[in-house]
TORFI-704748 format. One record per atom (N, C-alpha, C): residue number from 1; residue in one letter; chain; atom name; y, x, z. Coordinates in steps of 0.1 Angstrom, whole numbers, padded with zeros to 4 digits. Each point is the difference from the previous one (the first is absolute). Example, Ala and Ser with C-alpha at 12.3 -4.5 7.8 and 13.67 -1.06 7.14 Angstrom:
2
1|a|A|N|-0057|0132|0078
1|a|A|CA|0012|-0009|0000
1|a|A|C|0012|0009|0000
2|s|A|N|0011|-0004|-0007
2|s|A|CA|0011|0009|0000
2|s|A|C|0011|-0008|0008
REM end
This chain:
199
1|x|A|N|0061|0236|-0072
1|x|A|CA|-0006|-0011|-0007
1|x|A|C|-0004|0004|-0014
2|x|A|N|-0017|-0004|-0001
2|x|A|CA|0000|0005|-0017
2|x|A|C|0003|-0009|-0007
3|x|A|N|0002|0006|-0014
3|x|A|CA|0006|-0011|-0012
3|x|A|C|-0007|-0015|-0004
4|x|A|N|-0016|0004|0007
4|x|A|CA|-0009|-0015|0001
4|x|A|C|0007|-0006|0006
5|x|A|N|0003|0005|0012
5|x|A|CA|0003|-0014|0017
5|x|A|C|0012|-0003|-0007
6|x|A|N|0011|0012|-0006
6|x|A|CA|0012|-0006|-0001
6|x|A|C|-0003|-0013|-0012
7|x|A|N|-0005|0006|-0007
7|x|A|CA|0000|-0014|-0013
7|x|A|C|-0004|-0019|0009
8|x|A|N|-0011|0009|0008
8|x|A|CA|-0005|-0016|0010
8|x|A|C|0013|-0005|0007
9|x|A|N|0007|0008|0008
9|x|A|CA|0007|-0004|0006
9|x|A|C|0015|-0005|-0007
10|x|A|N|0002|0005|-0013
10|x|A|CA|0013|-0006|-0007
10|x|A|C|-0006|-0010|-0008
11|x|A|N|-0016|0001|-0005
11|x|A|CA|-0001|-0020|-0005
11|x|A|C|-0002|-0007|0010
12|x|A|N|-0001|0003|0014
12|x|A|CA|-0003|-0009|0013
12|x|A|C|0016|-0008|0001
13|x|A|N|0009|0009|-0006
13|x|A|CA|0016|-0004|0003
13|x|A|C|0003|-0008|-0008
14|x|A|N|-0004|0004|-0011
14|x|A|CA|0004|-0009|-0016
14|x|A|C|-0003|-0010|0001
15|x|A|N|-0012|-0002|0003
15|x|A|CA|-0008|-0012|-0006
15|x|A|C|0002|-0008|0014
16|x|A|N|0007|0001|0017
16|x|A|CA|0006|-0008|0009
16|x|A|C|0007|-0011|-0006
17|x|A|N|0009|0017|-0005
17|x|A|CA|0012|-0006|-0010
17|x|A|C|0002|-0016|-0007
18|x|A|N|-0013|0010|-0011
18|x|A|CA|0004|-0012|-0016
18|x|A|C|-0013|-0006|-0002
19|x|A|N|-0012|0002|0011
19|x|A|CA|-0013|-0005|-0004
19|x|A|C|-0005|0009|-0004
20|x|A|N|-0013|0000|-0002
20|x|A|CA|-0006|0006|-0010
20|x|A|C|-0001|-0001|-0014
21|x|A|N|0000|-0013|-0004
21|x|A|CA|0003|0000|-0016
21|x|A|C|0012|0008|-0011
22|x|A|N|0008|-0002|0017
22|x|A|CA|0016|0005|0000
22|x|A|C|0000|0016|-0005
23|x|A|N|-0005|0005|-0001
23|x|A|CA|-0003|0013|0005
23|x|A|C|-0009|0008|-0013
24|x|A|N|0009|0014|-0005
24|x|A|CA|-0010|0003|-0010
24|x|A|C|-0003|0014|0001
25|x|A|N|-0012|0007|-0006
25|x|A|CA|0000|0015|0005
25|x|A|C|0011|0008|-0005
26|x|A|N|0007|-0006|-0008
26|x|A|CA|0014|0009|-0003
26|x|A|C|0009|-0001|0011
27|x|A|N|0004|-0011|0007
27|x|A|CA|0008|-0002|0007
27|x|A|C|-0007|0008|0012
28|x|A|N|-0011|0001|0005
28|x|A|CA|-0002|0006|0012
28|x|A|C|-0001|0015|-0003
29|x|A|N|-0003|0004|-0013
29|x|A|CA|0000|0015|-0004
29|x|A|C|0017|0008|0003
30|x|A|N|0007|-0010|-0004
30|x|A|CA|0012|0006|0000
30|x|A|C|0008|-0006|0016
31|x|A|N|-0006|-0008|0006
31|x|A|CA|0008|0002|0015
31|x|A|C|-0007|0018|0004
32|x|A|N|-0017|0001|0002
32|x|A|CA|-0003|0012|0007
32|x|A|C|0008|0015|-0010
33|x|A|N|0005|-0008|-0012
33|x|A|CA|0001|0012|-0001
33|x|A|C|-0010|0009|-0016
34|x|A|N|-0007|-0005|-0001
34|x|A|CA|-0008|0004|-0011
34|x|A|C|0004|-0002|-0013
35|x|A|N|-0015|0003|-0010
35|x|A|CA|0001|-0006|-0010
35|x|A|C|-0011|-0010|0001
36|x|A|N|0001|-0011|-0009
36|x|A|CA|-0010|-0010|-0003
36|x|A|C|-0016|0002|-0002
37|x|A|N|0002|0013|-0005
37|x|A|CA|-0017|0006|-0006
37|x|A|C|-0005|0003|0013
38|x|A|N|0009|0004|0011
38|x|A|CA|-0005|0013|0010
38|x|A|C|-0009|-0012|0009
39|x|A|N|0008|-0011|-0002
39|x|A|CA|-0006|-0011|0011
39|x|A|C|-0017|-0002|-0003
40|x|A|N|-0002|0003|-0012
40|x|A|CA|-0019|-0002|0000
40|x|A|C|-0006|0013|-0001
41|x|A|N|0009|0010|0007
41|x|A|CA|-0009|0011|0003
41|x|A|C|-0005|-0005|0018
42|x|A|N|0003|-0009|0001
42|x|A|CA|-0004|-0003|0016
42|x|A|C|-0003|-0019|0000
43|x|A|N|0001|-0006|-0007
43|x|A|CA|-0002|-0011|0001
43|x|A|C|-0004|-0005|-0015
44|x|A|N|-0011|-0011|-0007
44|x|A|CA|-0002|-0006|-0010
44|x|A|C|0011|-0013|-0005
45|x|A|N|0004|-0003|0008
45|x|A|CA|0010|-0009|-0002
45|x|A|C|0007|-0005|0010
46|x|A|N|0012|-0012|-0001
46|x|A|CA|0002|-0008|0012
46|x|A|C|-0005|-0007|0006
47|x|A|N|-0014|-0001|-0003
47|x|A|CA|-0007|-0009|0007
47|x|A|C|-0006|0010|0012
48|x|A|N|-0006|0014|-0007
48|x|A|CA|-0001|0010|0013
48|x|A|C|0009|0002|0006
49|x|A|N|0017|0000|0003
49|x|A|CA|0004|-0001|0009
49|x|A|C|-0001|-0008|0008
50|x|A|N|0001|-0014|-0004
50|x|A|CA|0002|-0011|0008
50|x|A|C|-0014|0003|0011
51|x|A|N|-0012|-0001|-0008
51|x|A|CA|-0011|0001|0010
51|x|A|C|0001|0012|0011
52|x|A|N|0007|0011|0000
52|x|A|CA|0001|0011|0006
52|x|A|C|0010|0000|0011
53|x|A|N|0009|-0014|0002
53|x|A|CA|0008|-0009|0003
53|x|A|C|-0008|-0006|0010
54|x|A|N|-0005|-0005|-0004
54|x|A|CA|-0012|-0011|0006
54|x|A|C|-0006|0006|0010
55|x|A|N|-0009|0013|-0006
55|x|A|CA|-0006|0008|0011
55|x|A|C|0007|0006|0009
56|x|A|N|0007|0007|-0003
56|x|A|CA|0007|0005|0009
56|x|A|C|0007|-0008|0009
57|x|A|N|0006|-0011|-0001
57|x|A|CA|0004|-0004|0008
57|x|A|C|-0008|-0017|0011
58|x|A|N|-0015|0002|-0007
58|x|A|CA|-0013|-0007|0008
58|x|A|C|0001|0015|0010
59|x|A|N|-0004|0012|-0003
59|x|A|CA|-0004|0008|0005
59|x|A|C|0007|0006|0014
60|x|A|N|0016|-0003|-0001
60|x|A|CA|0012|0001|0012
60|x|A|C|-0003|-0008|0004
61|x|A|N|-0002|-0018|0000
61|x|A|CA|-0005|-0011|0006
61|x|A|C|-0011|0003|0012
62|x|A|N|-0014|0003|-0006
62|x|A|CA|-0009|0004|0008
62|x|A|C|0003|0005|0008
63|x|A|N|0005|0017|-0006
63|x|A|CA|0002|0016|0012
63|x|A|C|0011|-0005|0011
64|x|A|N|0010|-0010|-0001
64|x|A|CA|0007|-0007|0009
64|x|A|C|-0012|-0006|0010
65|x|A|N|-0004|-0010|-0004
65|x|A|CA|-0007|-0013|0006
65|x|A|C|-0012|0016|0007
66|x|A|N|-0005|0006|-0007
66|x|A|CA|-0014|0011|0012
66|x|A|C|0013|0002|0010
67|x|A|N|0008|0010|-0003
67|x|A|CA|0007|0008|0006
67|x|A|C|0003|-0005|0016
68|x|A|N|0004|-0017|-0003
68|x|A|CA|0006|-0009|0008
68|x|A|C|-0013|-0007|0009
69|x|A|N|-0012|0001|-0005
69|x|A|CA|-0011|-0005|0008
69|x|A|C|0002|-0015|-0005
70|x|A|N|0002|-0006|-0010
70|x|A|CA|0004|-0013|0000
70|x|A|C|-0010|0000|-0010
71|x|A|N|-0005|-0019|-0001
71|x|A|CA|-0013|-0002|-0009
71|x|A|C|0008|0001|-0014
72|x|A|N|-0008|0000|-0009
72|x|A|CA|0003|0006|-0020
72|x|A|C|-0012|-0012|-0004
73|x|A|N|-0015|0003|0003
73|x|A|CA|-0005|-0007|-0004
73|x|A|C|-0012|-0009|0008
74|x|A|N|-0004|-0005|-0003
74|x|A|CA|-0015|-0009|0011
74|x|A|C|-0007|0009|0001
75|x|A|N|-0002|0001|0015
75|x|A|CA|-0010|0006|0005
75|x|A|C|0005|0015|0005
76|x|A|N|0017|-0005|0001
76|x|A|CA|0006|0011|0010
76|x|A|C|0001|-0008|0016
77|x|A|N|0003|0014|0002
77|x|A|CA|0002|-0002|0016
77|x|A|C|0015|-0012|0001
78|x|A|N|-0004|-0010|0007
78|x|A|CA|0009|-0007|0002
78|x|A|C|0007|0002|0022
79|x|A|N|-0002|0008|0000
79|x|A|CA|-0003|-0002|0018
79|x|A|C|0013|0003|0001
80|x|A|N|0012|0005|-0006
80|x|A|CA|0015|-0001|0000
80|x|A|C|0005|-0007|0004
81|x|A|N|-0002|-0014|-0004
81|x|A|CA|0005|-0012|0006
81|x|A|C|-0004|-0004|0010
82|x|A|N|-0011|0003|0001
82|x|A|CA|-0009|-0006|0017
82|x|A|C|0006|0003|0013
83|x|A|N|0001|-0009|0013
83|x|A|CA|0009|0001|0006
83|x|A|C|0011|0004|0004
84|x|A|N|0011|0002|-0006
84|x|A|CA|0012|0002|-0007
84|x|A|C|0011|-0010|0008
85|x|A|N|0012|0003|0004
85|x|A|CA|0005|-0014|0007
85|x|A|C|0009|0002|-0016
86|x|A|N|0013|-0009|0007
86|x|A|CA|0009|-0006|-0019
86|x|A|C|0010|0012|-0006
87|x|A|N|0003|0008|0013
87|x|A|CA|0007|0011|-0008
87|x|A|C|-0004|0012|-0008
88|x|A|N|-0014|0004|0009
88|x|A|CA|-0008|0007|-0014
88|x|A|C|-0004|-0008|-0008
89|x|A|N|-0007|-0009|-0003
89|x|A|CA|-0001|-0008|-0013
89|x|A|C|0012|-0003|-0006
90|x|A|N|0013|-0001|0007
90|x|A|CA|0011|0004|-0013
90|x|A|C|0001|0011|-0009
91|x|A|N|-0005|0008|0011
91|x|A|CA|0001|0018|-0005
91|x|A|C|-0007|0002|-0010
92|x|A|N|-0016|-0006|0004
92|x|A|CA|-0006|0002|-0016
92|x|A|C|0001|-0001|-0008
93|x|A|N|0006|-0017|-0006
93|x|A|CA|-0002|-0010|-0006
93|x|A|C|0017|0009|-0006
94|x|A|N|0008|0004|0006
94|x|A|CA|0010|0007|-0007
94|x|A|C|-0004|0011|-0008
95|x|A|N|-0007|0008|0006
95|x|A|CA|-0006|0011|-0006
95|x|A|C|-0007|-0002|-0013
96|x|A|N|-0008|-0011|0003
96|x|A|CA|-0006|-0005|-0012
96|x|A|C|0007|-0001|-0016
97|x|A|N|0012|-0009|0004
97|x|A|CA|0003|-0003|-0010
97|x|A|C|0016|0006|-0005
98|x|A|N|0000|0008|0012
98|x|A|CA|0015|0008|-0002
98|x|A|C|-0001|0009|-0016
99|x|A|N|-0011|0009|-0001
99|x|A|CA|-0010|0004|-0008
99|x|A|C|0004|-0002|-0012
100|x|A|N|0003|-0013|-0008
100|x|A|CA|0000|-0007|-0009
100|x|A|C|0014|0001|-0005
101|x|A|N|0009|-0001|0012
101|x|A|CA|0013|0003|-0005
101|x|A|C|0007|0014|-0002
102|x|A|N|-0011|0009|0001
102|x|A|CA|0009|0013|-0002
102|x|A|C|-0006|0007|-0013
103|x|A|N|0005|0009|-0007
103|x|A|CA|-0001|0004|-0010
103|x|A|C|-0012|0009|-0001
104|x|A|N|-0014|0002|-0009
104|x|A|CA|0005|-0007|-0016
104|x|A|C|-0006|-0011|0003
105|x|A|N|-0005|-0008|0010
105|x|A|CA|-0007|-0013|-0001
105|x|A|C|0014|-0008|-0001
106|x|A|N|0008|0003|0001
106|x|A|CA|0011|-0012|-0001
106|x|A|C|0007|-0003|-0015
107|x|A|N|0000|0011|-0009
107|x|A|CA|0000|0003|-0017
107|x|A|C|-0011|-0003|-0005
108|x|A|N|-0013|-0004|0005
108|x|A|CA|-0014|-0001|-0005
108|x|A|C|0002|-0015|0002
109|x|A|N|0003|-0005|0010
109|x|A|CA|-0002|-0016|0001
109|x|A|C|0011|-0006|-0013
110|x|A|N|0011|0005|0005
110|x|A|CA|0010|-0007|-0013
110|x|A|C|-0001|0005|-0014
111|x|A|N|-0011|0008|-0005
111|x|A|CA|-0005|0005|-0013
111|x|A|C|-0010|-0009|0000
112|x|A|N|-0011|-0006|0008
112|x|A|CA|-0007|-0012|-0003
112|x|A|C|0005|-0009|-0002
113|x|A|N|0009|-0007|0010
113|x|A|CA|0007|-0012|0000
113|x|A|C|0009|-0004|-0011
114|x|A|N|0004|0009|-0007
114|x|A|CA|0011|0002|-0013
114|x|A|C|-0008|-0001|-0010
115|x|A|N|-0013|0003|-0001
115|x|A|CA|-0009|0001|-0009
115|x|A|C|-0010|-0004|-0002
116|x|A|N|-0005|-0011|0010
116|x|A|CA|-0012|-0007|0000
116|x|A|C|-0004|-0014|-0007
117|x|A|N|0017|-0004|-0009
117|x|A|CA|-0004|-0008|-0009
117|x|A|C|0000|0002|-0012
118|x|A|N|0007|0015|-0004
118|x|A|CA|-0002|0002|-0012
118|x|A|C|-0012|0011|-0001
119|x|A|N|-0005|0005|0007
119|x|A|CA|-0014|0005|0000
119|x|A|C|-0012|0000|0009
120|x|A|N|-0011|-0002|-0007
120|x|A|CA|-0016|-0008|0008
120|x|A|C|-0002|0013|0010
121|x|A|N|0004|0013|-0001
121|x|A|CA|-0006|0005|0008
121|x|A|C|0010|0002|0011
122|x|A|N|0014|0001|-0001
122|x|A|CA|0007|-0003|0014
122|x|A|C|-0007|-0011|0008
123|x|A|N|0005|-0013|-0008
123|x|A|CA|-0006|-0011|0010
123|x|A|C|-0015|0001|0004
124|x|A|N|-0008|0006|-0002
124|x|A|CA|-0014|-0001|0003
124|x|A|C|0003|0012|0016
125|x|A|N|0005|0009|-0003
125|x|A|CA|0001|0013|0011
125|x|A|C|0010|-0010|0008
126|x|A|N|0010|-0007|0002
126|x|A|CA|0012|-0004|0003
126|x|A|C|-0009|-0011|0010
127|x|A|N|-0008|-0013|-0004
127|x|A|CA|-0011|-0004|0005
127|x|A|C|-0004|0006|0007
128|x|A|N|-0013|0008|-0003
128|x|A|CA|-0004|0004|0006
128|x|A|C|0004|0007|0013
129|x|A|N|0013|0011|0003
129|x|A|CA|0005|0010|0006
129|x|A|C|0001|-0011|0005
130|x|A|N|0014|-0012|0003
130|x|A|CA|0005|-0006|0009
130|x|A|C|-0002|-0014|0003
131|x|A|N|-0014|-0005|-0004
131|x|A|CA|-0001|-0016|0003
131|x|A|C|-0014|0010|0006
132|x|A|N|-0012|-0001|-0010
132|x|A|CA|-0012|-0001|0000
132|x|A|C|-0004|0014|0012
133|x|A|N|0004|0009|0001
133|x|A|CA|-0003|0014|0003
133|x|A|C|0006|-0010|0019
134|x|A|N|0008|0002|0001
134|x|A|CA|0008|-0003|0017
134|x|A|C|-0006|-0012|0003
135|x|A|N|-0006|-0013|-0007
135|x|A|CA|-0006|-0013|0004
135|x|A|C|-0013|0004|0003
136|x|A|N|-0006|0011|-0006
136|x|A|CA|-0014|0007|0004
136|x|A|C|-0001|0005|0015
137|x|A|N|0008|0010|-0004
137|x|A|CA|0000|0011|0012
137|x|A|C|0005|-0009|0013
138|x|A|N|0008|-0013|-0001
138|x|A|CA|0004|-0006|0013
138|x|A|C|-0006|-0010|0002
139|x|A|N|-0007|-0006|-0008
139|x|A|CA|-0016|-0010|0002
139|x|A|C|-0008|0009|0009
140|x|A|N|-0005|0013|-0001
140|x|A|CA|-0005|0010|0010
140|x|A|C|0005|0000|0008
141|x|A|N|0008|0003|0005
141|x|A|CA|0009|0005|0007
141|x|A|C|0000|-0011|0013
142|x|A|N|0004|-0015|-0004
142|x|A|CA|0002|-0012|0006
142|x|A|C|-0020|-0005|0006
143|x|A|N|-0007|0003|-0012
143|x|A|CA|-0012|-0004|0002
143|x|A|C|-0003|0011|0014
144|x|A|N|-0001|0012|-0003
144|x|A|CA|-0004|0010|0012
144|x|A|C|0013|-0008|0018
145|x|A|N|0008|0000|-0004
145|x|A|CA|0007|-0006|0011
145|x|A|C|0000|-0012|0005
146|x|A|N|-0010|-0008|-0008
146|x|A|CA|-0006|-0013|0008
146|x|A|C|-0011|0005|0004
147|x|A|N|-0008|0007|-0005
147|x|A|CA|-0014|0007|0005
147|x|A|C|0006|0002|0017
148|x|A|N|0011|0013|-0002
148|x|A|CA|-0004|0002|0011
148|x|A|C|0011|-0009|0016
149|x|A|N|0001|-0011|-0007
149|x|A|CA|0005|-0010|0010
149|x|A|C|0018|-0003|0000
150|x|A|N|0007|0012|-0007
150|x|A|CA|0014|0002|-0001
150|x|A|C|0010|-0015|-0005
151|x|A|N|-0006|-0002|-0007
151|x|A|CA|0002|-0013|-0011
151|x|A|C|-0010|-0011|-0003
152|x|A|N|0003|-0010|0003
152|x|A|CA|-0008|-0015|-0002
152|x|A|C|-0007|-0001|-0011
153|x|A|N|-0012|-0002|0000
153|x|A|CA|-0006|-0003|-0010
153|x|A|C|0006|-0015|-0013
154|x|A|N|0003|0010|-0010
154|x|A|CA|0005|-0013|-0012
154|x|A|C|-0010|0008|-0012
155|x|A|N|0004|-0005|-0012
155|x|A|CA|-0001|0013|-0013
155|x|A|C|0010|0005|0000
156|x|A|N|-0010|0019|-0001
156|x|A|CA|0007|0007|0002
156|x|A|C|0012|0004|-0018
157|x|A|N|-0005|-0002|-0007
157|x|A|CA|0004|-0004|-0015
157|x|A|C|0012|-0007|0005
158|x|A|N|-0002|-0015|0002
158|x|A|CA|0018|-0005|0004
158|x|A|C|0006|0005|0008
159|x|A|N|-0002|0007|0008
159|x|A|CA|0005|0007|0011
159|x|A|C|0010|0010|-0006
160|x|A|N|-0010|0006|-0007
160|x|A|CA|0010|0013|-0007
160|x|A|C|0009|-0009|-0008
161|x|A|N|-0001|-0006|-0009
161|x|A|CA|0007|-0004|-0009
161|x|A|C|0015|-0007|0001
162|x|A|N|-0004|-0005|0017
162|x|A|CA|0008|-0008|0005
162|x|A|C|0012|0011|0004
163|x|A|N|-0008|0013|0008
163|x|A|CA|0008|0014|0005
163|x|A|C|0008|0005|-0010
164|x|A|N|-0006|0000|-0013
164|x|A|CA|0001|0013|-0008
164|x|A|C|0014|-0006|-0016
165|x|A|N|0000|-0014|0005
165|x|A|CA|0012|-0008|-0009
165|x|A|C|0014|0008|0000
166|x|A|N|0002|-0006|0015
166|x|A|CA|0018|0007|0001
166|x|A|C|-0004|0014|0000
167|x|A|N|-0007|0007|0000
167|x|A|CA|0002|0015|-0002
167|x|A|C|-0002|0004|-0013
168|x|A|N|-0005|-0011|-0009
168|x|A|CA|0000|0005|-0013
168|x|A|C|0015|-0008|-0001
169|x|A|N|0005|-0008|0002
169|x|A|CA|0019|-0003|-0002
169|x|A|C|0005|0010|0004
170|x|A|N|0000|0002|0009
170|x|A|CA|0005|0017|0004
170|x|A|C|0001|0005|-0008
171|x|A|N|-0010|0009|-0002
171|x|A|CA|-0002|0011|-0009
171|x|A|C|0007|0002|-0014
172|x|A|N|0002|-0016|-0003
172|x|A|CA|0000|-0001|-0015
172|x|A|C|0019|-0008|-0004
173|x|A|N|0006|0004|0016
173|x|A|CA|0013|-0008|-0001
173|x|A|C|0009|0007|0011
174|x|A|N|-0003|0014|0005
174|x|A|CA|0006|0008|0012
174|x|A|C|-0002|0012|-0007
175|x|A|N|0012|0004|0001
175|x|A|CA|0006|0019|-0006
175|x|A|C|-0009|0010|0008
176|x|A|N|0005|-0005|0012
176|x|A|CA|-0009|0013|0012
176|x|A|C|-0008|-0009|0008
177|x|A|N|-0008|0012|0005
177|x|A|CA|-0008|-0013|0013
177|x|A|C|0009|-0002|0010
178|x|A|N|0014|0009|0001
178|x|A|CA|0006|-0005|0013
178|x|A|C|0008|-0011|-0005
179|x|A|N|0003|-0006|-0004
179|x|A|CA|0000|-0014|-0010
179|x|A|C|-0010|-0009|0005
180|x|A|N|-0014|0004|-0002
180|x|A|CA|-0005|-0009|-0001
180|x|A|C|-0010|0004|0016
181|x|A|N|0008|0010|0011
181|x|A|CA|-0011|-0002|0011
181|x|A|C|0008|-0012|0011
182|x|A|N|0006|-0008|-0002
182|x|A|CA|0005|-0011|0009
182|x|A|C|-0009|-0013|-0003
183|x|A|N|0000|0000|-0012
183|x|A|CA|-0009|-0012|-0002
183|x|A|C|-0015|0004|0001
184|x|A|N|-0003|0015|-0002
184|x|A|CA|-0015|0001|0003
184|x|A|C|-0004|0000|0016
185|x|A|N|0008|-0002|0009
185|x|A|CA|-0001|0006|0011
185|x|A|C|-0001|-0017|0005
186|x|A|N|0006|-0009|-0006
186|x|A|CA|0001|-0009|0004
186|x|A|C|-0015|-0010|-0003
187|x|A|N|0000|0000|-0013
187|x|A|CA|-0018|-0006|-0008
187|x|A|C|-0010|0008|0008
188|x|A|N|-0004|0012|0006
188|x|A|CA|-0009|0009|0007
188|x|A|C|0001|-0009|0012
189|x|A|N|0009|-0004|0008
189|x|A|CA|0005|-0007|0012
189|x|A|C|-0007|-0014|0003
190|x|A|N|0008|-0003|-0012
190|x|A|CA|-0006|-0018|0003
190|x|A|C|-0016|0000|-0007
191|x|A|N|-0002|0011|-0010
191|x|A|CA|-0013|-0004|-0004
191|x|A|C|-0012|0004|0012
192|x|A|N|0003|0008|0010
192|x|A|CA|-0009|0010|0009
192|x|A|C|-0002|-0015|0009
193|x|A|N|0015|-0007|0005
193|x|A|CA|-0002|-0009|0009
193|x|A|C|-0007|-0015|-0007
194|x|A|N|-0003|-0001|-0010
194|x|A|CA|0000|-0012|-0009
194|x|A|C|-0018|0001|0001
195|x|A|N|-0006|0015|-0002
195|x|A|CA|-0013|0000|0001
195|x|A|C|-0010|0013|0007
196|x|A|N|0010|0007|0008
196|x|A|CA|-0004|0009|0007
196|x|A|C|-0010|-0007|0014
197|x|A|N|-0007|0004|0000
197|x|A|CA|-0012|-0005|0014
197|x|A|C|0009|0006|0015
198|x|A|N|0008|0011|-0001
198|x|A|CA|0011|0012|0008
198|x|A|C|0009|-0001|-0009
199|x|A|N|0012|-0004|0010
199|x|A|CA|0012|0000|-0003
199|x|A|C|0010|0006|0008
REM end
């Protein structure tokens, strides 16, 4: 690891920790190890870590989501779900969001959530990443799967929104996903038979 990633990856821990406001370039200079000055031979401030934070770990999000064949954005391939009986659509729908709970997305979420009242740009990325970003992509997702007959035509907007609730309580109230895959296994269940066209 070079001394850049390591600096990313010990304010990714700090700022889980104590937030980001919590968190100062001294304090993260002396967990990796450095001096104070050495830190803006590779970054302009804390604010370029944080954002280097950000990207990098939008960037594991995506390379997960290609890797997996699963949609990221509109106007991906949704055909995953199509014809599917209920145990692979557990499978995905676990895949999906198992993702979320493993590290560093799982230090990245509680660095927003710690931090998105005391600063505009956590909460804006924090927004964005886990309401606005997953209510998108499963508006798609739901819309393509009434297209192609799988699910009953409603809006596809409440649809997701309706889906995508208890999985944001999940997320935001379960340690591991194996914690939290009894109740997902359960909401995937009754929501497939509640508006699935095939059940």
């Amino acid at each position: 690891m070079t001394t850049k990633e390591k600096i990313v990856e010990t304010a990714l821990e700090l700022f889980s920790q104590r937030g980001y406001g919590g968190v100062s370039i001294r304090d993260i200079a002396r967990e990796v190890g450095i001096r104070e000055s050495s830190i803006y031979n590779h970054f302009p401030g804390k604010q370029a870590i944080f954002d280097a934070i950000v990207e990098a770990c939008l960037q594991q999000s995506e390379a997960y989501f290609r890797s997996a064949a699963l949609p990221f954005e509109r106007g991906d391939d949704t055909s995953v779900y199509e014809g599917v009986g209920m145990e692979r659509l557990q499978e995905i729908i676990e895949q999906t969001f198992s993702f979320f709970f493993e590290d560093p997305l799982a230090r990245f979420r509680h660095l927003l959530l710690v931090s998105q009242f005391a600063d505009p740009r956590c909460r804006e990325i924090y927004r964005w990443l886990y309401r606005d970003k997953f209510i998108e992509i499963q508006t798609y997702i739901f819309a393509a799967l009434m297209d192609a007959g799988e699910f009953r035509r409603e809006d596809p907007a409440a649809v997701a929104a309706e889906f995508y609730g208890p999985i944001f309580m999940l997320l935001h109230t379960c340690g591991t996903f194996e914690e939290a895959r009894p109740a997902v296994r359960v909401h995937v269940e009754q929501f497939r038979k509640n508006y699935g066209q095939r059940v």
